[in-house]
N, C-alpha and C positions, 0 to 999 in steps of 0.2 A: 566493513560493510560499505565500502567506497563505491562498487556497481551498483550495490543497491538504493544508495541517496543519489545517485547520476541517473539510474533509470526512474526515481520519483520524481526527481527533476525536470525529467522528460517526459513525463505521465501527466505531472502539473501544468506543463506550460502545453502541452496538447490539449486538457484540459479548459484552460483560459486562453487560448488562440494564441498564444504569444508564438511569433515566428522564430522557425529553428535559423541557428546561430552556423559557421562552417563547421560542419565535422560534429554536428547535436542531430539526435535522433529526430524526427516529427510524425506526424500524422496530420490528414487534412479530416477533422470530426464528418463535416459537409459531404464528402466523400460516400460517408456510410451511412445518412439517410435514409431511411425506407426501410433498412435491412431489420431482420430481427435480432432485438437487442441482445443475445445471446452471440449472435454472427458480428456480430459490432464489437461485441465486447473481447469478442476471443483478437479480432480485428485488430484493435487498439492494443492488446498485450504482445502479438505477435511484433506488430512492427516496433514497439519502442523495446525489448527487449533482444541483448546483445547478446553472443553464443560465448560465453566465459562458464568459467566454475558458477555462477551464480545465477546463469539463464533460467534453470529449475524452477527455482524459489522466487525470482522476482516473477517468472509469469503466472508463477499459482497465487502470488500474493494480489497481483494486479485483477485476475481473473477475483479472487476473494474480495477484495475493495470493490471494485466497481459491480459486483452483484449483487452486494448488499447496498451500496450506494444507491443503483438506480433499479433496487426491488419494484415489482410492479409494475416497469416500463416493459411495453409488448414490442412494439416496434420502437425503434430508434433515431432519437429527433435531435441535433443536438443542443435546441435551445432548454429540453431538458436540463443540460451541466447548469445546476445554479449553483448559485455561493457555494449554498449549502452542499450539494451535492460533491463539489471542490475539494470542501473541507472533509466531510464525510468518509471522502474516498483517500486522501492525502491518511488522513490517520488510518482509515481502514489498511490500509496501503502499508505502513510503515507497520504496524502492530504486529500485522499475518510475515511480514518480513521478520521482525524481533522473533516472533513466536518459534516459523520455520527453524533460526539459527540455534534458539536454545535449545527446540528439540536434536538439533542433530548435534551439537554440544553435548547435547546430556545424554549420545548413544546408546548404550544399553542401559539405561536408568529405568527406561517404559518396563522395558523387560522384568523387574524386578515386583512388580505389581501382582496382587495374589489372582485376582482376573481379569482378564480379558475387559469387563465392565472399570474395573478400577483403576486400569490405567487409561481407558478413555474419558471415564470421569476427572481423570488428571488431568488430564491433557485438557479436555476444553474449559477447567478451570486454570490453566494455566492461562490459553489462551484470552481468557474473560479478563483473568488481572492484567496482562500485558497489553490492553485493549486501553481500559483505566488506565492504566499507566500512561501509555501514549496520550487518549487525548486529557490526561490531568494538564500533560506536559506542552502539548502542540496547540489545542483551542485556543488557548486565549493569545496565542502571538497571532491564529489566523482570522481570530473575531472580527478583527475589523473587518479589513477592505482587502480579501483574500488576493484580488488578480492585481493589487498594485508591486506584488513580487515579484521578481525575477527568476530566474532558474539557480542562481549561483547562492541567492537568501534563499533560496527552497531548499539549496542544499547543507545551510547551514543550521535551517531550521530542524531539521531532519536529522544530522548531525547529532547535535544536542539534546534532542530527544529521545536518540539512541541511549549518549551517554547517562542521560538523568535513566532513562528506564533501568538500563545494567545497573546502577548505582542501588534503586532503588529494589530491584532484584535480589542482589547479595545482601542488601539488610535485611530483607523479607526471610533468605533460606536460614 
């Protein structure tokens, strides 16, 4: 999931204004002021999102984070992004990433559900544990002082919160 910790990297630090590095994604938030937060948001996924095997997934996942992130927002301000909203989204972000891979890992498993209801009942209890999971795993490294990161510790954070979730996955099945 190497694209995908490199583009929350890039989602984070567009988040926290940190300036792109040569050869790192960016976006200018300020840019998309005024717009409506749904055009912002598709905005923001578009541009930090690279065209590999994994463009799919990281911009559904970003689209997913950042709409429950900044639920409620009509138009798009970016002094909105607070801490909270940082953190929020970084897990939001990484969870709907975890989640996307096990589904398509687990390819025809959906299939094998007796309805239609039951495997979507799966499925978003799937997604609700690997949600838990993430921020068991990710909160309290970004409790503190979320924008004193870097992209390269975002990517390590992200990283390991991968691996604790699989870990914790396989004991659960």
């Amino acid at each position: 999931m190497g694209s995908v910790t490199l583009a929350g990297a890039g989602l984070f630090a567009a988040l926290t204004g940190a300036p792109a590095g040569p050869g790192e994604t960016s976006i200018d938030l300020g840019s998309l002021a005024g717009l409506p937060c749904e055009l912002a948001i598709s905005a923001i996924s578009q541009a930090l999102t690279t065209e590999d095997g994994d463009s799919e997934k990281i911009r559904a996942a970003m689209n997913h984070a950042l709409v429950e992130a900044l639920d409620g927002v009509e138009v798009f301000d970016p002094q909105c992004i607070t801490d909270d909203v940082i953190v929020d989204t970084m897990i939001g972000y990484l969870a709907e990433s975890i989640f996307l891979q096990m589904v398509m890992d687990s390819d025809k498993a959906w299939n094998k559900a007796d309805t239609p209801a039951k495997a979507m009942r799966a499925e978003t209890e799937l997604r609700e544990l690997v949600k838990v999971v993430v921020d068991k795993h990710m909160a309290p490294k970004l409790s503190k002082n979320v924008r004193a990161f870097n992209r390269q510790q975002m990517v390590q954070i992200e990283r390991q919160a991968i691996i604790d979730s699989w870990k914790e996955w396989e004991a659960y099945q």
